[in-house]
C-alpha positions, -999 to +999 in steps of 0.1 A: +370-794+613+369-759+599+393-730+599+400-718+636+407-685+649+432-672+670+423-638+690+450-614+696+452-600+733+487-581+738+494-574+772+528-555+764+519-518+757+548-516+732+528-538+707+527-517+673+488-520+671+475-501+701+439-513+697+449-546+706+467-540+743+447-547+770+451-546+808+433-555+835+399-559+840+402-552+801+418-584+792+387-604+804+363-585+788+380-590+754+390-629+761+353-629+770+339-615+737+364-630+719+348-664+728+318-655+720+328-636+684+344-667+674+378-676+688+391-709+692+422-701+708+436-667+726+475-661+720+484-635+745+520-615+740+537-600+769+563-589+748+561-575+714+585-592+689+580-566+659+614-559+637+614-525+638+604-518+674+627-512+703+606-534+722+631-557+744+617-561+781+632-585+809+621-620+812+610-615+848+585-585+835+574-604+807+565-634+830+549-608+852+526-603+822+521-635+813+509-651+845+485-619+847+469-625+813+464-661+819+448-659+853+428-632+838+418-654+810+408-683+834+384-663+855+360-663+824+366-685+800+379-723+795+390-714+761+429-730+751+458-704+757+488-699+737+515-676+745+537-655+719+574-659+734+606-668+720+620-678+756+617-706+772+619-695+810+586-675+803+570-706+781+574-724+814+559-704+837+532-701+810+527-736+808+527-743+847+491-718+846+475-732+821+485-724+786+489-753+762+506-739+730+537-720+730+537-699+700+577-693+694+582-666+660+617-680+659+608-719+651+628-731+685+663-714+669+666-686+698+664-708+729+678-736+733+658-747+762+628-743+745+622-773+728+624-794+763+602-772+776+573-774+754+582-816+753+578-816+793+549-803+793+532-821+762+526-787+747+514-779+714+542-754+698+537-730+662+565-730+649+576-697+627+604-697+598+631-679+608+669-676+606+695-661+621+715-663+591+706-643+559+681-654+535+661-649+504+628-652+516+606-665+494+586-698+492+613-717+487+630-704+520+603-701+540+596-744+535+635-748+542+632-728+575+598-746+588+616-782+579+645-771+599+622-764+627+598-794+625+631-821+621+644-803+653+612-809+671+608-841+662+642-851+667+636-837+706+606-858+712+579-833+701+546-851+691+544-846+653+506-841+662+515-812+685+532-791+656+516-762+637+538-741+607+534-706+603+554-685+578+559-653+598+546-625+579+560-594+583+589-610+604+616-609+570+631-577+569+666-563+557+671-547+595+654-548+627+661-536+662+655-574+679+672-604+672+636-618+663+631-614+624+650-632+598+672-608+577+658-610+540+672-598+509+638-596+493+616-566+494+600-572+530+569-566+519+567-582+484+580-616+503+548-615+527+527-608+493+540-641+475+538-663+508+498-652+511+496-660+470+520-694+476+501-701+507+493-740+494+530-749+488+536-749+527+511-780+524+539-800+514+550-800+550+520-817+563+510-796+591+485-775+598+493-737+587+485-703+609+490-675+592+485-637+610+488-607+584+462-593+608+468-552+606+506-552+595+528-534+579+527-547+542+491-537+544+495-506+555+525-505+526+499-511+501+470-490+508+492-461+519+480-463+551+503-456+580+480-464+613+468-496+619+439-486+635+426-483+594+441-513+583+411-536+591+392-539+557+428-549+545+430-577+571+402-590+568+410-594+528+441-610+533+431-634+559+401-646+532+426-650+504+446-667+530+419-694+536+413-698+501+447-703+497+452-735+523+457-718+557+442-736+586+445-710+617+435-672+611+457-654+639+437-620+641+434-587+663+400-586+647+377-617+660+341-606+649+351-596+613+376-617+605+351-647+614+325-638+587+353-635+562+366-668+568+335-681+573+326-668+538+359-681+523+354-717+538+317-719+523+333-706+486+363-730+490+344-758+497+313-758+474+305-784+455 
């Protein structure tokens, strides 16, 4: 089947990577390139969810934003929709225009309506590790939390077929300003290191894996680089090692590039 790739369109103008926020008659231009660079799937956010943003909207604005970006979408492309949300009133409205994956960075643990929502419609859901509660954060956690998520799925009627894992990079922080990110007593941005590194472990769980280190923070920590506009080459590196490492879904601001380094990491990996 091949690694697939998720293109990033943020519709909320909060989002921490400016590049990527789009409006308007913008938002088809880049779902249409996107297509054509590579994409697979387009996961629009109307709301950003980073930890150390003020970035909290209303649900009726965020729904606003959501109904915009998908109709947008529609008008030039057939490609599948998933939507970056956490609540389930705007996962529904979502779903009624035609997305088919809610992509929920709190594994189902924020709303509780959430889960029925996604089951009514038949949806496809990704599934982040995340507590409220907190954690250490490494490997070890980070399989405990997706578990929690998938059992509770499943035990709500979620297809198994219909569930995809992702270990939330840059989501396990000691603070935040949102109730979004799982607090972490680990170095934030050692714990995103090891899960790229331990990437394969989360194979255990027998789903596919999306991973999205895609211009973040922990880069940027690295390379001493404070704007993600630079951040790119250090992307596209991680999302390669990523591959190598197990990951089935590359969730990236960066289409065109990060296509030839998966593409390049897939044809390494599976030599023979």
């Amino acid at each position: 089947m091949g690694v697939k790739i998720m293109g990033i369109i943020n519709l909320s103008p909060e989002s921490f990577f400016k590049g990527s926020i789009k409006q308007g008659e913008d938002i088809e231009k880049t779902a249409l390139k996107m297509k054509e660079d590579g994409a697979d799937i387009i996961d629009l956010g109307a709301m950003s969810t980073a930890p150390y943003l003020n970035t909290m909207i209303s649900t009726e604005e965020e729904i606003r934003r959501v109904i915009e970006g998908i109709k947008r979408v529609k008008n030039v492309s057939n490609i599948i929709i998933s939507i970056d949300t956490p609540r389930s009133k705007v996962a529904e409205k979502a779903l009624e225009v035609g997305a088919s994956i809610i992509n929920d960075v709190t594994g189902l643990k924020y709303d509780e309506n959430m889960v029925s929502v996604i089951k009514e419609y038949n949806a496809s859901v990704i599934v982040s590790a995340y507590s409220k509660a907190r954690v250490n954060g490494d490997i070890n956690d980070t399989i405990r939390l997706l578990r929690e998520s998938i059992k509770f799925a499943l035990s709500k009627g979620i297809d198994e077929e219909k569930i995809i894992i992702d270990p939330a990079i840059g989501f396990f922080r000691s603070k935040g300003n949102n109730p979004f990110f799982t607090p972490s007593s680990m170095e934030w941005f050692i714990r995103d290191l090891l899960i790229i590194k331990n990437l394969e472990e989360l194979k255990m769980l027998s789903k596919p894996i999306c991973v999205s280190p895609s211009r973040k923070s922990f880069i940027g920590k690295i390379l001493s680089i404070d704007d993600p506009n630079n951040r790119l080459i250090g992307s596209i590196s991680c999302e390669a090692i990523a591959v190598m490492n197990g990951a089935d879904i590359i969730r990236t601001h960066n289409v065109y590039e990060s296509m030839q380094a998966i593409r390049i990491a897939e044809a390494i990996k599976n030599a023979r």
